[in-house]
N, C-alpha and C positions, 0 to 999 in steps of 0.2 A: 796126341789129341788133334792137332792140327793135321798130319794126317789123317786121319779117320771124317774128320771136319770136310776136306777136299774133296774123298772117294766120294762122299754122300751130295754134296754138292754137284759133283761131274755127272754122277751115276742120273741123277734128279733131269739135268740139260739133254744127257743121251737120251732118256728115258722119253721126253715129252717132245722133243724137239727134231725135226728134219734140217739137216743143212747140206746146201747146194752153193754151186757158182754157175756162174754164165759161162755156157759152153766153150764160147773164142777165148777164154781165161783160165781153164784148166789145167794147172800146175803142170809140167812133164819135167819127172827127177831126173831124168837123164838132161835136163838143159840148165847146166851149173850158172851159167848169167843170171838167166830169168827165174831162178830157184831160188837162186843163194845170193847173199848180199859179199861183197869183196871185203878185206881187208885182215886184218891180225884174227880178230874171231869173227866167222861167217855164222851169220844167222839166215834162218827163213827169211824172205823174203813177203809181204802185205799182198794178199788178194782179196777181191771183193768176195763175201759171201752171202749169202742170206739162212735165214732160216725161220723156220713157222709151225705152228702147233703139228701135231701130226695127226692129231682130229680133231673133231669139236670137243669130245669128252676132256680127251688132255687138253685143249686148253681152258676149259672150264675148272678143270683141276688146277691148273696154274695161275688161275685170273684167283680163285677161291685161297690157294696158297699166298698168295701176293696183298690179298684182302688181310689176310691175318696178320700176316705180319706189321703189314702197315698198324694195324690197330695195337700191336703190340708195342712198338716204339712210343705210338701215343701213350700209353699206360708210360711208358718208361720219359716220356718228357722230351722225347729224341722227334727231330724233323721228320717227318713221310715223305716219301719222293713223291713229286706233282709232276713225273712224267705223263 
């Protein structure tokens, strides 16, 4: 369930969402320093990214998406985000 929970979720961000970075900050996998972090287990490494509706439609879908839920937690007695 939790997976199926995820796909739907990822799928939903790809779906509406464009993401970019700042050109002088563009990852190069061939540069193990600046890529990868050192030590026993090497993880990715933190770059700036952005991202923003990828029209006005999707993000009126997303703002409308985000409307519901909110109102749905209210039914359920749970906080809204006041971002």
């Amino acid at each position: 369930m939790a997976e199926a929970s995820f796909f739907i979720v990822l799928s939903r961000v790809l779906w509406g969402l464009d993401f970019s970075c700042p050109q002088e900050r563009v990852p190069d996998p061939d540069d193990e320093k600046r890529t990868w972090s050192e030590g026993f287990i090497a993880v990715p490494r933190i770059y700036p990214v952005a991202f923003e509706a990828r029209s006005e439609k999707h993000a009126e879908i997303i703002q409308r998406a985000y409307e519901d839920v909110q109102r749905e937690w209210q039914v359920s007695g749970l906080e809204v985000d006041e971002r």
